[in-house]
C-alpha positions in Angstrom: 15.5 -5.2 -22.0 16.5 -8.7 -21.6 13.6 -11.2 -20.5 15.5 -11.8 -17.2 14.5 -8.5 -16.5 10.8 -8.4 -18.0 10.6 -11.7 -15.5 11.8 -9.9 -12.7 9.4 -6.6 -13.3 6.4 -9.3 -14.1 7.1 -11.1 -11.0 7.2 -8.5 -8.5 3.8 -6.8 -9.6 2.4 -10.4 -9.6 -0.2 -10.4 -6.9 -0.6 -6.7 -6.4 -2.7 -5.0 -4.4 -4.4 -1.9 -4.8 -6.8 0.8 -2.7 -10.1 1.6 -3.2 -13.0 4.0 -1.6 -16.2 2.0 -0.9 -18.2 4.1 -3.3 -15.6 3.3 -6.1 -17.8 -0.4 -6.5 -20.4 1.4 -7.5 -18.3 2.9 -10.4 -19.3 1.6 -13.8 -16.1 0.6 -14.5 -14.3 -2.0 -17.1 -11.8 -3.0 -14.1 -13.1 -4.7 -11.7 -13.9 -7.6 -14.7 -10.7 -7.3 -15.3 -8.9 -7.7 -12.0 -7.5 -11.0 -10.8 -10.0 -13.2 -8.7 -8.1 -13.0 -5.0 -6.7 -9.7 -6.0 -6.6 -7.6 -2.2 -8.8 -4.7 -2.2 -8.1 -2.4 0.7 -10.7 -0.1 1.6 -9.8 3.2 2.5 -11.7 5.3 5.3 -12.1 8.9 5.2 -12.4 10.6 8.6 -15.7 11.5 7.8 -17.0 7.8 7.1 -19.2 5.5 9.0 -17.4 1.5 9.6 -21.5 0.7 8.1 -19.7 1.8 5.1 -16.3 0.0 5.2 -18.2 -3.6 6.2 -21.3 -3.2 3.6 -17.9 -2.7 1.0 -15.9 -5.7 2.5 -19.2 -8.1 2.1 -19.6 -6.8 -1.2 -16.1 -7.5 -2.4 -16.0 -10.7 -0.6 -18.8 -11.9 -2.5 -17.2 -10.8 -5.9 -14.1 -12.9 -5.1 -12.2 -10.3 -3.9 -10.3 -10.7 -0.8 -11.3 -6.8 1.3 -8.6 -5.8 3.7 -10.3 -2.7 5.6 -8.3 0.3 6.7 -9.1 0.3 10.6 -7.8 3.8 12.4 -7.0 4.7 15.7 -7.8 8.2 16.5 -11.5 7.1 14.6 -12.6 4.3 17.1 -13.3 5.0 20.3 -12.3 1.9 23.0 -11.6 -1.4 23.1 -15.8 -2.3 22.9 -15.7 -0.8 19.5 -12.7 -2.4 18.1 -13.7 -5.5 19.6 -17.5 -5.4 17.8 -15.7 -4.1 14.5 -13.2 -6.8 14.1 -16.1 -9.7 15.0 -18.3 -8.2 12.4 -15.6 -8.4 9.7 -14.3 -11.9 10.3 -17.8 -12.9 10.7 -20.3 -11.0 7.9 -17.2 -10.6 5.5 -14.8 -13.3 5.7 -11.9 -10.6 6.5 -9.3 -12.4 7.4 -6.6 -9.1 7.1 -6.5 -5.7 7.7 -4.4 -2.2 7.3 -4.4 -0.8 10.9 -3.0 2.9 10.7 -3.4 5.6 13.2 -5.8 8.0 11.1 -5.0 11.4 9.2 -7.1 13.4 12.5 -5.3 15.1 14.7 -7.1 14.3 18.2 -8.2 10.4 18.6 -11.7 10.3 19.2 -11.5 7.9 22.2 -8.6 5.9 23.8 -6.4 5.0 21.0 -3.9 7.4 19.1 -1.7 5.2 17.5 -1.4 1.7 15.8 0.5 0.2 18.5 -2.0 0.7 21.3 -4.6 -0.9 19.2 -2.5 -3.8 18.6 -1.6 -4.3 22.1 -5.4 -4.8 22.7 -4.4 -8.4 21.3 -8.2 -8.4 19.4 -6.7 -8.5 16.2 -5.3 -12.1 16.7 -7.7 -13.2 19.0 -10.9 -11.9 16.3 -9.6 -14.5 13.9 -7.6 -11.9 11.6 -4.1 -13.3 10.1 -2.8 -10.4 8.7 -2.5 -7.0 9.8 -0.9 -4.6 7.9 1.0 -1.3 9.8 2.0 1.7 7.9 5.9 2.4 6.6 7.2 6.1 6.1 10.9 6.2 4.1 10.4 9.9 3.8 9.3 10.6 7.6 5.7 11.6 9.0 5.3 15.3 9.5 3.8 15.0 12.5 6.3 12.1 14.2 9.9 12.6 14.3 12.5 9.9 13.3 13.7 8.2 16.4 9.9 7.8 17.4 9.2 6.2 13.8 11.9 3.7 14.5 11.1 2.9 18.1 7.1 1.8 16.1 8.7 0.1 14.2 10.7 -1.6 16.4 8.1 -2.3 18.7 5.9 -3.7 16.2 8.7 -6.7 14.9 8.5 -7.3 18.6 4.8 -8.1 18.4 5.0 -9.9 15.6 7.8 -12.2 17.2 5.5 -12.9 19.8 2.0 -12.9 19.1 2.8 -15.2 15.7 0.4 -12.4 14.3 1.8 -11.9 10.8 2.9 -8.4 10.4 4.0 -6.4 7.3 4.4 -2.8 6.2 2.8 -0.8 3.5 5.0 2.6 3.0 3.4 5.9 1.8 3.5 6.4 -2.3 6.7 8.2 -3.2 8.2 9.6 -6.5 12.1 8.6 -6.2 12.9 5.1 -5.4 16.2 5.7 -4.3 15.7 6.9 -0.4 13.2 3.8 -0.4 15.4 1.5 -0.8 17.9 3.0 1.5 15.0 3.4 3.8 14.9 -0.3 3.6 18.4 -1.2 4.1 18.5 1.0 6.9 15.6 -0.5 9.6 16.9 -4.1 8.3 20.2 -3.4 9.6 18.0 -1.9 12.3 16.1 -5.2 12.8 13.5 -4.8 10.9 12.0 -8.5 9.8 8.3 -7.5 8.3 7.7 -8.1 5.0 7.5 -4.3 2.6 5.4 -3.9 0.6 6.2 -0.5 -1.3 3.4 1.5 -2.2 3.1 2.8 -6.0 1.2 5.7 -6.9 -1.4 5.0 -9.8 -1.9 6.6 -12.9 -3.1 9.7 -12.1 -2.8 13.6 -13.4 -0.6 15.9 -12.0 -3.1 17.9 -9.6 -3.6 14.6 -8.3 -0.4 13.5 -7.5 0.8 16.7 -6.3 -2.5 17.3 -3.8 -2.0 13.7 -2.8 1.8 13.8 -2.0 1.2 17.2 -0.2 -1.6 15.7 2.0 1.0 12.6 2.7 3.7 14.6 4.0 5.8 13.3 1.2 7.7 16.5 0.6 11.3 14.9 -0.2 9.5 13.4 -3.2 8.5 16.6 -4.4 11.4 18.7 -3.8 13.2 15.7 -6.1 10.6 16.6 -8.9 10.1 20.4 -8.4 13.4 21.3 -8.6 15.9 22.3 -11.9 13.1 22.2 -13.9 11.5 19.1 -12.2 8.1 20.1 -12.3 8.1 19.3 -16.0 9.2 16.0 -15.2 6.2 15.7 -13.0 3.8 16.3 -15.5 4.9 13.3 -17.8 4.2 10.9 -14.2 1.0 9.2 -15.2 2.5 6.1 -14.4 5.3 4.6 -11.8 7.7 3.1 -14.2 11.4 3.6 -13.1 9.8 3.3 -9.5 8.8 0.2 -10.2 11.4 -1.2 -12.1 14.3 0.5 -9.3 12.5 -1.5 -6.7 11.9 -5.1 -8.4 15.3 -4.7 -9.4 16.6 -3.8 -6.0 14.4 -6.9 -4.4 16.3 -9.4 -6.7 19.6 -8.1 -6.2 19.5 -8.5 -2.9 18.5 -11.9 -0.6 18.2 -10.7 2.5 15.7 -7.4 1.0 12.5 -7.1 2.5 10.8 -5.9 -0.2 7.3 -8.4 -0.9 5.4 -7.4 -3.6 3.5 -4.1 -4.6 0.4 -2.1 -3.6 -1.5 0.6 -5.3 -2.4 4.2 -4.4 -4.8 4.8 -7.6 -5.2 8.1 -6.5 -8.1 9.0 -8.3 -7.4 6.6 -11.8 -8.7 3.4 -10.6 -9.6 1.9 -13.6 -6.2 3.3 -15.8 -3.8 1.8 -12.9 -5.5 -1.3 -12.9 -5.3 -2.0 -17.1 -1.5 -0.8 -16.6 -0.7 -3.2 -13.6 -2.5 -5.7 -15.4 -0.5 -5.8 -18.3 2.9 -5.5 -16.4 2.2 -8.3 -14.3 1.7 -10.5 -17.2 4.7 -9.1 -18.6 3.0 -7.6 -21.5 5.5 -4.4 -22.0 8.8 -2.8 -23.0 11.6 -1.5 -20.9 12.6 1.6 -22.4 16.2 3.0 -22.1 14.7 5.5 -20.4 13.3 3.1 -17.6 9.5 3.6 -18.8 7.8 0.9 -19.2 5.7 0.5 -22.8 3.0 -1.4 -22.5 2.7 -3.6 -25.6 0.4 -6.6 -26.3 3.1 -8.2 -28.9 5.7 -8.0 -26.2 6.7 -11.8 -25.8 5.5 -13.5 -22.6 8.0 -14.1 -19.8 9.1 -17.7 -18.9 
């Protein structure tokens, strides 16, 4: 590995961001000392979960020096009086100044929004005081939403964006091939796509975890990838997402007009272990095997 490319790895897991469930800061854990002051914490909401919970955890983090970006979902709120009394209480108890707005794993919305877009078009994000809204990406398809549908989102969100001023990006699903994301990228840019990606890794985790998660996510390409000839084997060495990483950061510098903007974490269940390993990539504190794993190792030599 040459240091170009250690710098290049370093650089684009500089600034990561990475999911966590509210109870998770009650976790006696080594790794929240250890993350970055700044570092964006988005809180994940289970169907099942009050917003009490989500804004006690975003006032929590804020005060830690954490910046919280809340998962706010459709088919869980009920009108606009909801959404309306939600955003005000973030911006004004918790400093929220960004948010992941994603239309919820339930199958029937619980009021008057079903998807992303039709809370967006309430124009309360931008007119709460929120900056940054983050909108979900899906290279390998959602099961539930065919492709041309996915693209006309999509499509309809750059238009937003363009103009509201609201600064939009997209976080994709966690995948186990970096190869269809990248083309998956290259395709909506030619498409028209302008919002920042922001690729989302999964974290170290065990096999159960990764394949339960992936299964829930409607991520089945990945698996078939992994599964087959044998693949499954290759699946139970992931603990963490080296070549995916290094495919993408690679993929970002090779080409200007990429959309690719950092990376964000699905821990999946190995908070602490994904945050030490992130950690020590973004400082550039690891080898590039030929393999295209990535060794951590505290005597590798810093990047310039």
């Amino acid at each position: 590995m040459t240091l170009a490319q250690r710098d290049v790895i370093a650089a684009f897991l500089a600034g990561y961001s990475i999911e966590s469930l509210p109870r998770e800061l009650d976790a006696p854990s080594e790794a929240w000392a250890t993350l970055p002051p700044g570092t964006k914490i988005y809180l994940t909401r289970l169907p099942n979960a009050g917003f009490a919970e989500t804004l006690a955890a975003a006032i929590r983090l804020r005060a830690r020096g954490f910046e919280p970006v809340p998962h706010l979902t459709a088919r869980t709120t009920r009108n606009r009086a909801e959404l309306r009394e939600q955003l005000a209480a973030l911006v004004a108890e918790a400093g929220v100044e960004e948010v992941l707005a994603i239309s919820g794993s339930q199958t029937e919305p619980a009021g008057e929004f079903s998807s992303t877009m039709e809370m967006l078009d309430t124009h309360l994000f931008e007119r709460s005081g929120i900056k940054r809204v983050g909108v979900a990406g899906h290279p390998e398809g959602e099961p539930n939403i065919g492709e041309a549908e996915l693209a006309l989102a999509l499509e309809r969100k750059n238009a937003f964006a363009r103009t509201t001023g609201l600064a939009l990006y997209v976080v994709t699903q966690f995948f186990f091939e970096a190869g269809p994301v990248i083309r998956w990228e290259r395709r909506v840019r030619e498409l028209g796509n302008e919002l920042p990606v922001r690729p989302g890794f999964h974290g170290l985790s065990g096999t159960a975890g990764l394949l339960k998660h992936a299964i829930a996510c409607g991520i089945g390409d990945s698996i078939k990838v992994l599964t087959q000839h044998g693949g499954l084997l290759r699946l139970a060495a992931v603990h963490a997402p080296d070549r995916l990483v290094s495919e993408i950061a690679a993929a970002a510098a090779a080409d200007p007009a990429s959309r690719f903007a950092g990376a964000h974490f699905f821990p999946l269940g190995g908070f602490a272990r994904t945050v030490s390993w992130a950690n020590a990539v973004a400082a550039g504190r690891f080898v590039l095997e030929p393999d295209g794993r990535l060794r951590v190792d505290e005597r590798a030599p810093s990047p310039r």
